[in-house]
ROKOLKE-796080 format. One record per residue (C-alpha): residue number from 1; residue in three letters; x, y, z. Coordinates in pm, whole numbers. Each point is the difference from the previous one (the first is absolute). Example, Ala and Ser with C-alpha at 12.3 -4.5 7.8 and 13.67 -1.06 7.14 Angstrom:
2
<n 1 res ALA X 1230 Y -450 Z 780> .
<n 2 res SER X 137 Y 344 Z -66> .
! end
This chain:
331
<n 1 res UNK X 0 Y 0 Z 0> .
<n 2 res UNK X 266 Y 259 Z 120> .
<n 3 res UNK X 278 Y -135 Z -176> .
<n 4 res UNK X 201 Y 225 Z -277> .
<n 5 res UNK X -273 Y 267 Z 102> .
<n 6 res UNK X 73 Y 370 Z 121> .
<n 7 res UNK X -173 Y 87 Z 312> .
<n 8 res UNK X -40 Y 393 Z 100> .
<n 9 res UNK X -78 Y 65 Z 392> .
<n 10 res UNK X -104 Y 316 Z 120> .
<n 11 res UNK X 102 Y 55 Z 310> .
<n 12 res UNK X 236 Y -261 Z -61> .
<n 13 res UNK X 247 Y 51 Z 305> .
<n 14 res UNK X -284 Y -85 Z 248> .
<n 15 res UNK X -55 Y -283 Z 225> .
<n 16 res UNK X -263 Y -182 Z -294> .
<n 17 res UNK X 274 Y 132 Z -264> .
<n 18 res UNK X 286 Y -152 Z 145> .
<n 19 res UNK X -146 Y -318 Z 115> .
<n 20 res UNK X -176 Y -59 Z -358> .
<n 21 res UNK X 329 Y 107 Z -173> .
<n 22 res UNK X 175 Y -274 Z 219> .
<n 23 res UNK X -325 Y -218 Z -58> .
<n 24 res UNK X 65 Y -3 Z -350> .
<n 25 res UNK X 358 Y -6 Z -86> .
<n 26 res UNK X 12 Y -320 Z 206> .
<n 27 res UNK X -288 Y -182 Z -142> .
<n 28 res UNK X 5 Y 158 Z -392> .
<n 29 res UNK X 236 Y 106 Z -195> .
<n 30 res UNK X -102 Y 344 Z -114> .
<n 31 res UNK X 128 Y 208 Z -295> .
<n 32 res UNK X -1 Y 310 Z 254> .
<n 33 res UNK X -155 Y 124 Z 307> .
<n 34 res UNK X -16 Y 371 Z 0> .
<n 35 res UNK X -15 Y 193 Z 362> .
<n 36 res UNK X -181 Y 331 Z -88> .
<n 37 res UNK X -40 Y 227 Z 292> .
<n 38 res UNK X 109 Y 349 Z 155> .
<n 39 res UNK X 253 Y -72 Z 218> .
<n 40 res UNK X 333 Y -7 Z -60> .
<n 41 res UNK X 176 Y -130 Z 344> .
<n 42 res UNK X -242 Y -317 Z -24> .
<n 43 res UNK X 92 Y -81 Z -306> .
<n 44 res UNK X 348 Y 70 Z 87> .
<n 45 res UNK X -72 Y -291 Z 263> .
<n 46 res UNK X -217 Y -217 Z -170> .
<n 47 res UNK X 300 Y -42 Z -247> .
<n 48 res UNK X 257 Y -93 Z 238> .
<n 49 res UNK X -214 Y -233 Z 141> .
<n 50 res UNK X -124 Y -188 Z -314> .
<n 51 res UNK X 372 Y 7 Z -138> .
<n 52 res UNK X 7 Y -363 Z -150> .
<n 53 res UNK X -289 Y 75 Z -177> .
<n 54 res UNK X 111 Y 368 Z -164> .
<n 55 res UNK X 40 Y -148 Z -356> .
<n 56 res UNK X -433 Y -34 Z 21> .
<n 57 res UNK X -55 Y 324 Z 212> .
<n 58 res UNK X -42 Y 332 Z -140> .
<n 59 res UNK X -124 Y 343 Z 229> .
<n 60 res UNK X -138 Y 250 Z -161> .
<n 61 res UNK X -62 Y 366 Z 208> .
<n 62 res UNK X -332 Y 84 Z -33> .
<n 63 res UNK X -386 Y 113 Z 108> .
<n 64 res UNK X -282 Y -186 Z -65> .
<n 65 res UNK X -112 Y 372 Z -47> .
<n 66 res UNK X 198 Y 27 Z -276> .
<n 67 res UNK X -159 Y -144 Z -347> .
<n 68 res UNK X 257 Y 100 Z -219> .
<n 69 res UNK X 257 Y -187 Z 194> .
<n 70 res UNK X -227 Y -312 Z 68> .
<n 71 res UNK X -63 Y -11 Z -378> .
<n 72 res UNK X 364 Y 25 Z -88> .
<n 73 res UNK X 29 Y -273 Z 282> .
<n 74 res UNK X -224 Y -247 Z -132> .
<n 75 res UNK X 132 Y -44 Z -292> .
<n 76 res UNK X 52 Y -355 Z -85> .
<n 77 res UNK X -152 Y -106 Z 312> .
<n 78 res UNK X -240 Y -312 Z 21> .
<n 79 res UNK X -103 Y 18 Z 354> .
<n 80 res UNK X -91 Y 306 Z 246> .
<n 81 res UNK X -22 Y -37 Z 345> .
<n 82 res UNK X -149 Y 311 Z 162> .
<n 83 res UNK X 107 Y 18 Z 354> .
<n 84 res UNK X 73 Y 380 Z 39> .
<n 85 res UNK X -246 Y 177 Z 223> .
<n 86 res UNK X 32 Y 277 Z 308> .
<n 87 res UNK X -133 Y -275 Z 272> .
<n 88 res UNK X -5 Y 191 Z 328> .
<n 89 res UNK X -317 Y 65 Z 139> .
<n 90 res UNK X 109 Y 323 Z 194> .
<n 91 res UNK X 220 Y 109 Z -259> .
<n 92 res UNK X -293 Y -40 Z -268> .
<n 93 res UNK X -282 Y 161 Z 257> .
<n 94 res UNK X 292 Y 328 Z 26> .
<n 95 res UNK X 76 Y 35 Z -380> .
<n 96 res UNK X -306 Y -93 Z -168> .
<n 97 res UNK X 143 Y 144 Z -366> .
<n 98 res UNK X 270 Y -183 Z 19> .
<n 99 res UNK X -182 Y -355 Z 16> .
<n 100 res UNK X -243 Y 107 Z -243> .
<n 101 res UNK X 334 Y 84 Z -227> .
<n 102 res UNK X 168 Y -331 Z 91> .
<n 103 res UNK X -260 Y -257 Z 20> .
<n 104 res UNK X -244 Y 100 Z -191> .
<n 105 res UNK X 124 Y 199 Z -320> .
<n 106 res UNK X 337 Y -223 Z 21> .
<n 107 res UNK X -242 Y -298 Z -4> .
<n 108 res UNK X -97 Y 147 Z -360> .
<n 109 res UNK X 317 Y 73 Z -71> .
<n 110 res UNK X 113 Y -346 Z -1> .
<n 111 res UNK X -317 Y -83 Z -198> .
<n 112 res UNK X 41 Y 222 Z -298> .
<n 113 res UNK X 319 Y -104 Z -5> .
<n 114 res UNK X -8 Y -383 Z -49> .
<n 115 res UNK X -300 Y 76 Z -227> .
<n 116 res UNK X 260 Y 202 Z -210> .
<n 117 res UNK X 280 Y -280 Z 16> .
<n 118 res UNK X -98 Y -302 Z -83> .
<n 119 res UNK X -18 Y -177 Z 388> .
<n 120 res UNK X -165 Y -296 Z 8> .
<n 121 res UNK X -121 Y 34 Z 375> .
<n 122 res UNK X -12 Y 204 Z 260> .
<n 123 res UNK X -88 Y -145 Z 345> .
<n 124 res UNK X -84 Y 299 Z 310> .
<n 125 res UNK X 37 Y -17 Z 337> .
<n 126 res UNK X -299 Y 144 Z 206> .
<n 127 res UNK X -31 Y -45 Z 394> .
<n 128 res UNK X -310 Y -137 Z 231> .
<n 129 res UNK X 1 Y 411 Z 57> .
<n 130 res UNK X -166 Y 45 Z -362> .
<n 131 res UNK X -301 Y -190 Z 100> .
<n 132 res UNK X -259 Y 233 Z 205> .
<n 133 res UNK X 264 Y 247 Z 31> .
<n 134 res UNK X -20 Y 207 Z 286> .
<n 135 res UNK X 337 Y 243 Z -40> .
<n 136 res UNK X 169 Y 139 Z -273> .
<n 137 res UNK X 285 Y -239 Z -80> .
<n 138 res UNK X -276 Y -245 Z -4> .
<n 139 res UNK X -219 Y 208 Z -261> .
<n 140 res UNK X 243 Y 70 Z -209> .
<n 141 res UNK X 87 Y -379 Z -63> .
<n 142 res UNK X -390 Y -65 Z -69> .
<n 143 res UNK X 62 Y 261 Z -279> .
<n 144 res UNK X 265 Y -168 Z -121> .
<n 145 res UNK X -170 Y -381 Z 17> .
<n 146 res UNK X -291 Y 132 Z -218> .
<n 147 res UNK X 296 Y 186 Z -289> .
<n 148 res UNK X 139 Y -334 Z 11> .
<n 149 res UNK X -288 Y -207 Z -87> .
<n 150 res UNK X -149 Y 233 Z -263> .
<n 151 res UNK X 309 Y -24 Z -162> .
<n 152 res UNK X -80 Y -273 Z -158> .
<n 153 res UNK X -236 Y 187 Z -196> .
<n 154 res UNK X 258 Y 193 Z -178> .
<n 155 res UNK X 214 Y -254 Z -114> .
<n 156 res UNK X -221 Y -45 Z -305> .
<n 157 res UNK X 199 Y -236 Z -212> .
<n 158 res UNK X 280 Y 11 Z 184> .
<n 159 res UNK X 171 Y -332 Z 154> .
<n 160 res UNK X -63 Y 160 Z 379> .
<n 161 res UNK X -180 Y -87 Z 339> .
<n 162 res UNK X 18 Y 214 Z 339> .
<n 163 res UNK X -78 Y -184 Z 306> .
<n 164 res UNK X 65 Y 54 Z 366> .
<n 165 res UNK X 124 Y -190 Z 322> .
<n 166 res UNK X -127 Y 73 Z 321> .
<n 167 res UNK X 88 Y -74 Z 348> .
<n 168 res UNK X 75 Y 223 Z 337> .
<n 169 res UNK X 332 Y 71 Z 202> .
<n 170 res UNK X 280 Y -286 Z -77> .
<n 171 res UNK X 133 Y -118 Z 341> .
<n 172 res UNK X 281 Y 236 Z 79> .
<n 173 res UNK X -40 Y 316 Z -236> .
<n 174 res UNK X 109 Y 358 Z 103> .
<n 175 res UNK X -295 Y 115 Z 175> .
<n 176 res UNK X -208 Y -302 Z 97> .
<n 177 res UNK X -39 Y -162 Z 377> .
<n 178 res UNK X 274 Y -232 Z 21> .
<n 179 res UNK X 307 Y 254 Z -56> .
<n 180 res UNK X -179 Y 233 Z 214> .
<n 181 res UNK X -35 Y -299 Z 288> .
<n 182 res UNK X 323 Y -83 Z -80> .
<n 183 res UNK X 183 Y 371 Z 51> .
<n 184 res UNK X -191 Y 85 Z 333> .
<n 185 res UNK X 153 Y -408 Z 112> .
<n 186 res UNK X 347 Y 109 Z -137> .
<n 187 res UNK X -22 Y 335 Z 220> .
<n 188 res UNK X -69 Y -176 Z 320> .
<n 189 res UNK X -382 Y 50 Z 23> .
<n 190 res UNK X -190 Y -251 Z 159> .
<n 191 res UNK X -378 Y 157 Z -119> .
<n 192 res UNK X -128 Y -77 Z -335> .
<n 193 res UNK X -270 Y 241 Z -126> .
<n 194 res UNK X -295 Y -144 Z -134> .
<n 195 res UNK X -263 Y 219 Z -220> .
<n 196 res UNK X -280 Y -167 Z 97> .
<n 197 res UNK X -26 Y -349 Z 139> .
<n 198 res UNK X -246 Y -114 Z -287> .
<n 199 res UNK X 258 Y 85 Z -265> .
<n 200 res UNK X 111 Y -282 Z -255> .
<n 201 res UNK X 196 Y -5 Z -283> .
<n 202 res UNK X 118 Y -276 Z -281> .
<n 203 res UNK X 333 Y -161 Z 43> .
<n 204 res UNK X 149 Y 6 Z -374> .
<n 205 res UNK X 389 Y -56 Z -99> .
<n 206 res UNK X 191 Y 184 Z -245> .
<n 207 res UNK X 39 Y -355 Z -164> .
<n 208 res UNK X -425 Y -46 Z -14> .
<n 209 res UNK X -6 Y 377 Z -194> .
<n 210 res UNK X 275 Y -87 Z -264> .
<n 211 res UNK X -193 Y -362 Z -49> .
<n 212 res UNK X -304 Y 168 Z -90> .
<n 213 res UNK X 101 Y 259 Z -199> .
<n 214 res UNK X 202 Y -283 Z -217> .
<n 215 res UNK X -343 Y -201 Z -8> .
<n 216 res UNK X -144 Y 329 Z -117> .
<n 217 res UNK X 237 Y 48 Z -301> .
<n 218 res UNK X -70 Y -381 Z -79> .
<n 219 res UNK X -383 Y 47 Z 27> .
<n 220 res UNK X -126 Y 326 Z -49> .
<n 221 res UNK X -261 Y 40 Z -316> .
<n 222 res UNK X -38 Y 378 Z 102> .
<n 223 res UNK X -156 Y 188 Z 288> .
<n 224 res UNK X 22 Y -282 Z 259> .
<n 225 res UNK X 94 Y 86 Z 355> .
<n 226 res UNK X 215 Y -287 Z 201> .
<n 227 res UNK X -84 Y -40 Z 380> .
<n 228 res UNK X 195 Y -272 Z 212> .
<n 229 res UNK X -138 Y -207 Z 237> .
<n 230 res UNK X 176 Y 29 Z 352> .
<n 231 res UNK X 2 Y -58 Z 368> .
<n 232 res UNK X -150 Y 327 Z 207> .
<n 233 res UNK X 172 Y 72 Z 324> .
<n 234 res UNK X -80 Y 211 Z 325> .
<n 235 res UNK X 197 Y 326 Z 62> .
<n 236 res UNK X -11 Y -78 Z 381> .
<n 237 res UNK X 122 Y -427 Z -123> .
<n 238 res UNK X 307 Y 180 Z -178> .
<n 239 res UNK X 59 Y 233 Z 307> .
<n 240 res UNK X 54 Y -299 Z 219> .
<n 241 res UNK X 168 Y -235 Z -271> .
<n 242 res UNK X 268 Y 295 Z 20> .
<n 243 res UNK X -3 Y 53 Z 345> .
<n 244 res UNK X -126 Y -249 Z 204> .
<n 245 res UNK X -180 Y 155 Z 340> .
<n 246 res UNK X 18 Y 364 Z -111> .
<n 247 res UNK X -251 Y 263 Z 48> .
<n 248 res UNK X -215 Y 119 Z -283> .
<n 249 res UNK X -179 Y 325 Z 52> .
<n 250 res UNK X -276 Y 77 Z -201> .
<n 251 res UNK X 109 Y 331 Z -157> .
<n 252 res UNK X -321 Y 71 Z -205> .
<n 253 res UNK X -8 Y -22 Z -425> .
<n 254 res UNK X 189 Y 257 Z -200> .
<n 255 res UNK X -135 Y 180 Z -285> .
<n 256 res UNK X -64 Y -171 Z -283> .
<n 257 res UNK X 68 Y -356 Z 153> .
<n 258 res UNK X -220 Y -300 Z -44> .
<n 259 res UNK X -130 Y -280 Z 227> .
<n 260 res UNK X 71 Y -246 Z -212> .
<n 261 res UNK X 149 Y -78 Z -345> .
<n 262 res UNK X -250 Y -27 Z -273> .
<n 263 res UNK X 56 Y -151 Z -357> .
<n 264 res UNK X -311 Y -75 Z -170> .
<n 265 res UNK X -285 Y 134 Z 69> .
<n 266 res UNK X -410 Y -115 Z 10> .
<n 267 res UNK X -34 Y 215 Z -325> .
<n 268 res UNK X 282 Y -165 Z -170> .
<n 269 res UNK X -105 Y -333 Z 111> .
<n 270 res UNK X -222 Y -15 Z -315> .
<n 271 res UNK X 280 Y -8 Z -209> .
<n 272 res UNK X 291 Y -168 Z 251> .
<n 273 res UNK X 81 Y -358 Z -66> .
<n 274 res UNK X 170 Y -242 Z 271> .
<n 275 res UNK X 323 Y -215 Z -116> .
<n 276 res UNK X 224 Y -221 Z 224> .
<n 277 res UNK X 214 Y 290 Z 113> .
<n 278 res UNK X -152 Y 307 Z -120> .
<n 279 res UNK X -305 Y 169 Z -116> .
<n 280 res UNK X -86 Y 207 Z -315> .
<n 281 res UNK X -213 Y 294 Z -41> .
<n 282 res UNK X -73 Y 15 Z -358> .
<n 283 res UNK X -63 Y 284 Z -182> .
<n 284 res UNK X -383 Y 88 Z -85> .
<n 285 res UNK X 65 Y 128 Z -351> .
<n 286 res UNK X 134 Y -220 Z -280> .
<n 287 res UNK X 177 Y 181 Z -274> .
<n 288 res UNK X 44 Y -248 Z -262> .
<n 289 res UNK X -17 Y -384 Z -61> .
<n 290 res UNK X 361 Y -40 Z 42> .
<n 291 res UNK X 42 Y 185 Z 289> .
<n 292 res UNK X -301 Y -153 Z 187> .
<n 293 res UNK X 113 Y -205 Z 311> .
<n 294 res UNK X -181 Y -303 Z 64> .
<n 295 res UNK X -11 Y -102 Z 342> .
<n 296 res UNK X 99 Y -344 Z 118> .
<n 297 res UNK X -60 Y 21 Z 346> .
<n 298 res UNK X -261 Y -13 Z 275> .
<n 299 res UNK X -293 Y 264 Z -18> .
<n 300 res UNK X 13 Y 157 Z 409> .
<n 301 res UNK X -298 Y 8 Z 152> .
<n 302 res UNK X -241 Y 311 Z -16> .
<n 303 res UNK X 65 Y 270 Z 265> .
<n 304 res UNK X 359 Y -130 Z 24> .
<n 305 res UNK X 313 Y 163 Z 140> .
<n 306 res UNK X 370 Y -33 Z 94> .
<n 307 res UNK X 174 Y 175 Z 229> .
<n 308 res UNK X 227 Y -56 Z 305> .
<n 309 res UNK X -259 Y 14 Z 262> .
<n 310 res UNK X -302 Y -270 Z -153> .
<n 311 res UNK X 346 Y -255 Z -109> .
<n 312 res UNK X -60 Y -316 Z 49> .
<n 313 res UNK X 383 Y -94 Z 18> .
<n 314 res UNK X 177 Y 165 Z 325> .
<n 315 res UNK X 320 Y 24 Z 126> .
<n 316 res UNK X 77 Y -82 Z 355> .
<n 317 res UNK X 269 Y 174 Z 230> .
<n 318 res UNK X 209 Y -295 Z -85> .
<n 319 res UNK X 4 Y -41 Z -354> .
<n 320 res UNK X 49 Y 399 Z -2> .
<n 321 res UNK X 289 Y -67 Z 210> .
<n 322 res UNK X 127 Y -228 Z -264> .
<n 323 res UNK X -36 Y 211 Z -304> .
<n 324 res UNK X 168 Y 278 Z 134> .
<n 325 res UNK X 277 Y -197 Z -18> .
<n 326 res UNK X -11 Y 72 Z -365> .
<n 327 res UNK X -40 Y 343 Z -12> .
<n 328 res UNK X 276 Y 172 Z -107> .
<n 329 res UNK X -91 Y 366 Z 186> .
<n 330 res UNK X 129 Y 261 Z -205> .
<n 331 res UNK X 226 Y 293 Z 116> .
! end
């Protein structure tokens, strides 16, 4: 599937970038993976890291609000992977313009683009926070779900689909709950803040997100959206997984935060299908014949929905304790 292809990321020197990148160069043999994204220093890092694999690697400086350059970019490229988004929630709420400029007219960006280059597919990420947003990082990324998906109906005779992935935090990433656990631990504390006692969330690796996005490239017909199926987990389960016997005040929910994760919801179930480790919300317009995706799966049930508090596979404090053994916490 991937092999003697050239794959563009956006946002490439990210924690999805870099572990797809990795992902791929030691499962395929690409033509080229291209690392497009603003900033300089990671690149500079990404590089040294990935040394053995330089003669496949190529970094290109750029903005995903930036056409001209993503067009010049693209050229020759079979595969786009559009990870590049402004992600924090606080940030996002503070400089509304500029997530509107990143997320939502770079989202277009990158679709004008590959229609103008000859890409073969383009797979998005999107975030549980796109689905009944209720803050601006999260709106933005509903935006750019719906550009994705009516994509398709540009491509006119063009060999082209758009399709999205979507899951919530990956165990680990700047800004979730286990590096923040894990610096108050490092510190000394002995208190773990919890949000709200009811919270949940999903437990998904940064392993599960690049395995999806590769069955989404394998799969996709056009304007499909990928959702895995994973354990759920209490907030207050992980607090004492990390440190057994602490205290967890209940600090109250911060703006824009949810109770729990939520990936499909009872007005997509009408069009969400169930498979053995993921679901499918298929798109309610069909564009063409050839383009039409026929699912194979199980029709869910009416009024259905998935999210991290109605699961029906949990984690324990023990198995928690267990994965975070293979969470590589970054700096």
């Amino acid at each position: 599937m991937l092999n003697n292809k050239s794959i563009l990321i956006t946002g490439g020197t990210g924690s999805f970038g870099k572990a797809f990148s990795k992902y791929v160069l030691e499962n395929y043999d690409p033509r080229k993976i291209i690392i497009y994204s603003r900033d300089e220093f990671k690149q500079f890092l990404m590089r040294n890291e990935y040394k053995q694999y330089e003669n496949k690697l190529r970094f290109f400086i750029g903005d995903v609000r930036d056409r001209e350059r993503l067009t010049r970019a693209l050229e020759g490229v079979d595969y786009v992977i559009h990870a590049a988004a402004l992600k924090q929630v606080p940030a996002c709420e503070y400089n509304p313009a500029e997530a509107i400029k990143t997320n939502i007219n770079g989202a277009q960006n990158v679709i004008d683009a590959a229609l103008d280059t000859g890409v073969k597919k383009v797979v998005a990420l999107s975030t549980d926070k796109a689905v009944n947003p209720v803050n601006l990082y999260g709106g933005t990324k509903l935006v750019s779900d719906k550009l994705f998906i009516a994509a398709n109906a540009y491509a006119g005779s063009k060999d082209i689909c758009f399709s999205i992935v979507r899951y919530g935090n990956v165990a680990g990433s700047r800004g979730s709950v286990i590096p923040f656990f894990n610096d108050i631990i490092r510190n000394g504390g002995r208190e773990l803040p919890i949000t709200d006692y009811r919270m949940t969330r999903f437990w998904i690796s940064l392993r599960q997100g690049v395995e999806l996005v590769i069955k989404a490239l394998e799969e996709a017909k056009g304007g499909e959206t990928f959702i895995s199926k994973i354990p759920s987990f209490k907030v207050t389960d992980l607090a004492e997984a990390m440190l057994a016997g602490c205290k967890k005040p209940e600090v109250g929910i911060r703006e824009g935060e949810k109770l729990h994760e939520i990936m499909v919801t009872v007005e997509d179930s009408m069009n969400t299908y169930e498979y053995d480790k993921h679901f499918i919300v298929y798109p309610q317009m069909v564009w063409s014949e050839s383009r039409r995706a026929v699912p194979t799966g199980k029709r869910v049930p009416e009024g259905f929905s998935y999210s991290s508090g109605n699961n029906t596979e949990w984690l324990g404090v023990e198995e928690i304790r267990e994965l975070l053994k293979t969470v590589d916490l970054e700096k």
